[in-house]
C-alpha positions in Angstrom: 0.0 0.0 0.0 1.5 3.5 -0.7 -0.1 7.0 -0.8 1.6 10.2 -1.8 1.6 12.9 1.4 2.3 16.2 1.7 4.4 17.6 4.7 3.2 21.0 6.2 5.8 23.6 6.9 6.0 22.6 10.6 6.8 19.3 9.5 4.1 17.5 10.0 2.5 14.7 8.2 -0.6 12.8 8.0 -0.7 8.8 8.1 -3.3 8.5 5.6 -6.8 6.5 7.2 -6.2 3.6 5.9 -2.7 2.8 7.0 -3.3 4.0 10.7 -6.4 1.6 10.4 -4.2 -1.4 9.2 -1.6 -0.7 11.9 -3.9 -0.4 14.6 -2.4 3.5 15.2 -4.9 5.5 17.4 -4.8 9.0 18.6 -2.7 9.3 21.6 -0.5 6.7 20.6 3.0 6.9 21.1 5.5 6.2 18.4 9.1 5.9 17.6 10.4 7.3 14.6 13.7 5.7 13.3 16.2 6.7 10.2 17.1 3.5 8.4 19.3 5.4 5.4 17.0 7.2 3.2 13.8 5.8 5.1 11.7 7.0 8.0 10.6 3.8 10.2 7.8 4.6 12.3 6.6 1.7 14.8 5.3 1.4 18.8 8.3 1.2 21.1 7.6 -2.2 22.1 8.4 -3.2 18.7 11.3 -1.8 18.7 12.2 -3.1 22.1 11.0 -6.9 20.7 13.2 -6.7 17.9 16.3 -5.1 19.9 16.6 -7.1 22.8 19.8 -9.7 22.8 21.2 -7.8 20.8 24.3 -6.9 23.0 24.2 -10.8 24.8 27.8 -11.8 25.3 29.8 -8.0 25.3 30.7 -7.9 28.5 30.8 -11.6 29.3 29.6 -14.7 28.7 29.3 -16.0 32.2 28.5 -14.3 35.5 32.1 -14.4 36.7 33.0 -12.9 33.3 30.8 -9.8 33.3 31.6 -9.3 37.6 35.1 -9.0 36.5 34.6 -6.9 33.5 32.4 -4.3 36.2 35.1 -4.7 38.5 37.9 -3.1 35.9 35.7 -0.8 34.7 35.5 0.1 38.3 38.5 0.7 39.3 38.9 2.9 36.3 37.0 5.5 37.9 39.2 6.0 40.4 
């Protein structure tokens, strides 16, 4: 489905009727708006948080003993 918009001088577009009714978008709802390139993603931020999660699994560690003694150097950095 596409339809051609036309952005107001503030900015501002309108998700034409029949896309906000195939997304399930209401008024009120709260969206995050994400550059991908040349795109503009815009999707609910439990979407987002669905498709993020894990995705940092294993940077610090791989164990428990592994990430405590990552903290602890990171620690003592401070210092």
């Amino acid at each position: 489905m596409a339809k051609s918009v036309r952005m107001s001088k503030k900015g501002q577009l309108v998700i034409p009727k029949e896309m906000r009714e195939a997304l399930g978008f209401q008024e009120g709802d709260q969206l995050l708006v994400t550059l991908d390139g040349e795109r503009v993603i815009l999707e609910r931020p439990e979407q987002y948080a669905r498709a993020t999660r894990g995705m940092l699994k294993g940077t610090w560690g791989t164990t428990k003993e592994e990430v405590k003694r990552y903290l602890e150097k990171e620690r003592r950095t401070w210092e």
